[in-house]
C-alpha positions in Angstrom: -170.4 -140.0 -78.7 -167.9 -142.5 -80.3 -169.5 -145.9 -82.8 -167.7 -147.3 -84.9 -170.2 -148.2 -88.4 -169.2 -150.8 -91.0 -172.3 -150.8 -93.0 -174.5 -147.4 -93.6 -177.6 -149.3 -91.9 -175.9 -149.2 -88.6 -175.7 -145.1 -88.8 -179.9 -145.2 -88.9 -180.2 -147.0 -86.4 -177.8 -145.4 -84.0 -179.9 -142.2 -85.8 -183.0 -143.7 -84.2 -182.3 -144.0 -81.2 -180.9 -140.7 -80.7 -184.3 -139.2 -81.9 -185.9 -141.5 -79.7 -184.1 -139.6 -76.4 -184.1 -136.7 -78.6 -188.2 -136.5 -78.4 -187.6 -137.5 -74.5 -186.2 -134.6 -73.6 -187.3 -132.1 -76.0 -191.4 -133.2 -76.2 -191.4 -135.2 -73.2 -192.6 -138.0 -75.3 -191.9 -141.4 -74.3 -193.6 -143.6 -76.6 -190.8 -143.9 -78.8 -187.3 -144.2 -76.2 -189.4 -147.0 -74.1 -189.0 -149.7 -75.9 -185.2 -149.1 -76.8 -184.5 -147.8 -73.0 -182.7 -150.9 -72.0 -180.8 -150.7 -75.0 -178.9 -148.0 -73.7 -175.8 -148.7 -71.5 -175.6 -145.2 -70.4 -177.4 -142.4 -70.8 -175.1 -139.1 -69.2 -177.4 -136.1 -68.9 -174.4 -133.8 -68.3 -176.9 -130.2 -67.7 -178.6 -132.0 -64.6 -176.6 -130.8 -61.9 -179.4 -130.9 -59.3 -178.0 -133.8 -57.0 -174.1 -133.9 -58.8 -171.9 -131.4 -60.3 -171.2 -134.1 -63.2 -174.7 -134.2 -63.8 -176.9 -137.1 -63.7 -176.2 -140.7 -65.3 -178.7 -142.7 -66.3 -178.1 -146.7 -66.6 -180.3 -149.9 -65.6 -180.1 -149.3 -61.9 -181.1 -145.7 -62.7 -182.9 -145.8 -65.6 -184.2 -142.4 -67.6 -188.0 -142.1 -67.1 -190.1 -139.5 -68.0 -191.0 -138.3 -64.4 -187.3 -137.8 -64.0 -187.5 -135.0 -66.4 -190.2 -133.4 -65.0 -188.0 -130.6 -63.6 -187.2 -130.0 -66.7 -190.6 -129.3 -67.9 -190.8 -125.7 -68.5 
């Protein structure tokens, strides 16, 4: 991941919202990545190789849900 910060406030919130996807994938919570989702330009889940060797890319015409994860529900 590349930002470029100019003020230390910026680095929490680019903090933020990688704990919000953070607590996505890792306790399939969504109550906190929600209401940033459309924030994200693109989300590239690079270990889900189930329909592309690259992996799977998530942007607004295929957005990152919950249900999409649920293969990875162990």
């Amino acid at each position: 991941m590349m930002v470029n910060l100019s003020k230390p406030h910026e680095m929490q919130v680019v903090d933020y919202y990688l704990w919000a996807l953070q607590r996505l994938y890792e306790r399939h919570e969504d109550k906190y990545f929600m209401p940033l989702a459309q924030k994200y330009r693109v989300i590239m889940d690079l270990d889900d190789r189930r329909n592309k060797n690259y992996g799977e890319w998530y942007t607004d015409s295929n957005p990152l849900l919950l249900d999409k994860l649920k293969w990875f529900v162990g």
